[in-house]
VOZA-606833 format. One record per residue (C-alpha): x, y, z; residue number from 1; residue in three letters. Coordinates in pm, whole numbers, plus 50000, padded with zeros to 5 digits. Example, Ala and Ser with C-alpha at 12.3 -4.5 7.8 and 13.67 -1.06 7.14 Angstrom:
2
<c1 = 51230; c2 = 49550; c3 = 50780; pos = 1; code = ALA>
<c1 = 51367; c2 = 49894; c3 = 50714; pos = 2; code = SER>
This chain:
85
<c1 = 75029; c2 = 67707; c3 = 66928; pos = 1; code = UNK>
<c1 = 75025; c2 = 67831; c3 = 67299; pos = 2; code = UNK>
<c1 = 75326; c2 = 68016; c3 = 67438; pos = 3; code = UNK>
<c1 = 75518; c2 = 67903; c3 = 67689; pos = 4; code = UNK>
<c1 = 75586; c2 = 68218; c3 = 67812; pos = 5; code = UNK>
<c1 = 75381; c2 = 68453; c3 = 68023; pos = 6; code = UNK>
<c1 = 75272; c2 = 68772; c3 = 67951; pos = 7; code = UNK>
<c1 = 75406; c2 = 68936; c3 = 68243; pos = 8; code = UNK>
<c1 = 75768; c2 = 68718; c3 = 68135; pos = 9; code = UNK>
<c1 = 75760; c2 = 68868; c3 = 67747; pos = 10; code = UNK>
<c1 = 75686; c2 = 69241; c3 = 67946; pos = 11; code = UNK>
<c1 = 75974; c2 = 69171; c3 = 68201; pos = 12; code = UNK>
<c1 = 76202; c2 = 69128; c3 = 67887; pos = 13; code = UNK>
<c1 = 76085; c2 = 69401; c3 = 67689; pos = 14; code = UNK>
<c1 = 76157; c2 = 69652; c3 = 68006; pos = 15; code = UNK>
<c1 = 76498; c2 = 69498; c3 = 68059; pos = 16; code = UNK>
<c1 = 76566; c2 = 69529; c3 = 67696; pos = 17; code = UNK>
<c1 = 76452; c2 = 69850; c3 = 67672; pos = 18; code = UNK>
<c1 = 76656; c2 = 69982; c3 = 67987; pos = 19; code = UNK>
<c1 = 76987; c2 = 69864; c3 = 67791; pos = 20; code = UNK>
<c1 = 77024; c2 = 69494; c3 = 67853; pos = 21; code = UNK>
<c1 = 77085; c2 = 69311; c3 = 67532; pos = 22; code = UNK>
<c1 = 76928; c2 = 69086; c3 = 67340; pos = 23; code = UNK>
<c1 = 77246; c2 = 68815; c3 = 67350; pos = 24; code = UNK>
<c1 = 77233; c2 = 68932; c3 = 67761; pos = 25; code = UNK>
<c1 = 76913; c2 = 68840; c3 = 67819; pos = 26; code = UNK>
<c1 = 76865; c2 = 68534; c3 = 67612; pos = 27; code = UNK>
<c1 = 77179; c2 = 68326; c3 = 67810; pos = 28; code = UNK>
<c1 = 77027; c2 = 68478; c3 = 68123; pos = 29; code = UNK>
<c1 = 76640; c2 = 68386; c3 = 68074; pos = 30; code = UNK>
<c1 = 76709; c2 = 68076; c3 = 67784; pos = 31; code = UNK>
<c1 = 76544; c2 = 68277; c3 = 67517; pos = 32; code = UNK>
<c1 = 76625; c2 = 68324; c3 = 67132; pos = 33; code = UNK>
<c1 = 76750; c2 = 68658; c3 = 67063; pos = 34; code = UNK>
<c1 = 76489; c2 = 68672; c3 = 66728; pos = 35; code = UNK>
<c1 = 76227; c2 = 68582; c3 = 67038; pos = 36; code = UNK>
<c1 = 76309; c2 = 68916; c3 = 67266; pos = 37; code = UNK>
<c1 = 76346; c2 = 69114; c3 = 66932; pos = 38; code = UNK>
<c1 = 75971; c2 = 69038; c3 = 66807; pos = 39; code = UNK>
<c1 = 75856; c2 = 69084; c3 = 67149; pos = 40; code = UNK>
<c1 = 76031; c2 = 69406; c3 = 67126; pos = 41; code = UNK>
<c1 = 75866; c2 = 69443; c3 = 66794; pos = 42; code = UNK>
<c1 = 75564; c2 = 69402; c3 = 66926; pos = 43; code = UNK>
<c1 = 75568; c2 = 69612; c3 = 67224; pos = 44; code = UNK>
<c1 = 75634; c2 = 69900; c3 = 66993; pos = 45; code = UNK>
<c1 = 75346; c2 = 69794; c3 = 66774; pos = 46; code = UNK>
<c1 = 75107; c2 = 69794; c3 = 67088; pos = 47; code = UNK>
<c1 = 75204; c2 = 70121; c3 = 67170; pos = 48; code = UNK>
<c1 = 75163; c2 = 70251; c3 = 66874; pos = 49; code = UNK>
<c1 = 74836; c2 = 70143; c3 = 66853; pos = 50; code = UNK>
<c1 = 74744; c2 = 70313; c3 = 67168; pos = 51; code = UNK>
<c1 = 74907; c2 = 70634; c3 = 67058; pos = 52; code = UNK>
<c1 = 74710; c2 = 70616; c3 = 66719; pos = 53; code = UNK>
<c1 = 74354; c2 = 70542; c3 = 66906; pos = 54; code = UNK>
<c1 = 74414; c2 = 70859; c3 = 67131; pos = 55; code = UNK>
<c1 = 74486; c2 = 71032; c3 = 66896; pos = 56; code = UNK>
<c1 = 74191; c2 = 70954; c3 = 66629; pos = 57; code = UNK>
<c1 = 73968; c2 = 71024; c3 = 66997; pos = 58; code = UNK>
<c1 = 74131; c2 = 71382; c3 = 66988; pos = 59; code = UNK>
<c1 = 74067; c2 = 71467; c3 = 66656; pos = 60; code = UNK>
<c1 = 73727; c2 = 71306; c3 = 66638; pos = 61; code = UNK>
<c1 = 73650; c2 = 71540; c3 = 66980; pos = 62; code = UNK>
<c1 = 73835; c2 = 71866; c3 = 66775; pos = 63; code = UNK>
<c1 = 73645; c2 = 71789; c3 = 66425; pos = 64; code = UNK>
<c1 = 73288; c2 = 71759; c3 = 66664; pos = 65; code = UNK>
<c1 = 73436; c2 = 72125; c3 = 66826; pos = 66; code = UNK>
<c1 = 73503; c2 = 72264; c3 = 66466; pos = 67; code = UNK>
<c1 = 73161; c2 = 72177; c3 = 66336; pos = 68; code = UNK>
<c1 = 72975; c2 = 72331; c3 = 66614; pos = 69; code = UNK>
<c1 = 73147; c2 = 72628; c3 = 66593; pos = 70; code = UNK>
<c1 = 73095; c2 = 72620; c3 = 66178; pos = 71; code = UNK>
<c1 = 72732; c2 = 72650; c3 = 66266; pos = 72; code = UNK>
<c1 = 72760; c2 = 72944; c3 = 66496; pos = 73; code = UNK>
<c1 = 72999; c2 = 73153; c3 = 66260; pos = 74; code = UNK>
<c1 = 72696; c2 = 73033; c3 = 65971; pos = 75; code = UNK>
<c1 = 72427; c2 = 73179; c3 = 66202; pos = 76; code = UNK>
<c1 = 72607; c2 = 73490; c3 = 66255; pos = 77; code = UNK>
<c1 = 72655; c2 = 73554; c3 = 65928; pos = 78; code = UNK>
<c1 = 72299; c2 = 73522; c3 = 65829; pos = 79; code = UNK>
<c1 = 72236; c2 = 73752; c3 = 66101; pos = 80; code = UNK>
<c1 = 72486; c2 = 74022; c3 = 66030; pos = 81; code = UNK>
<c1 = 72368; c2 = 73968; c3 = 65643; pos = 82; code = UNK>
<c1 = 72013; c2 = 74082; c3 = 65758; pos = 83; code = UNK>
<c1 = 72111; c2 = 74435; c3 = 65861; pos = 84; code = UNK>
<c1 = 72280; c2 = 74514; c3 = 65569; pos = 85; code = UNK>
């Protein structure tokens, strides 16, 4: 079932919701259901979530890659140090 409603409409909503309109404001104002601007709230939230949660797997993917490399430096000096003894 195809929207009726733009993207850039639901987004226009979120913003105004989110910089303290109300739901009941906003739905006599723009003819939407209040349960409408509160899932597309919903789901704002969720997309940014999602967003926060892939930058943040990229950052510890990077620091895990970091931590191994140095792992096999401290192992190498080790065995080196171990040598002279």
């Amino acid at each position: 079932m195809p929207s009726k409603f733009t993207k850039d409409f639901k987004e226009t909503i979120v913003e105004l919701y989110k910089s303290g309109k109300t739901a009941p404001e906003l739905s006599r104002e723009y003819g939407v259901s209040t349960q409408l601007i509160y899932l597309w709230v919903k789901e704002s939230k969720k997309s940014i979530d999602d967003v926060m949660e892939s930058e943040e797997l990229k950052a510890l993917r990077k620091e895990v890659q970091q931590l191994k490399i140095e792992n096999e430096i401290l192992k190498k000096a080790t065995a080196i140090f171990a040598k002279k003894v």
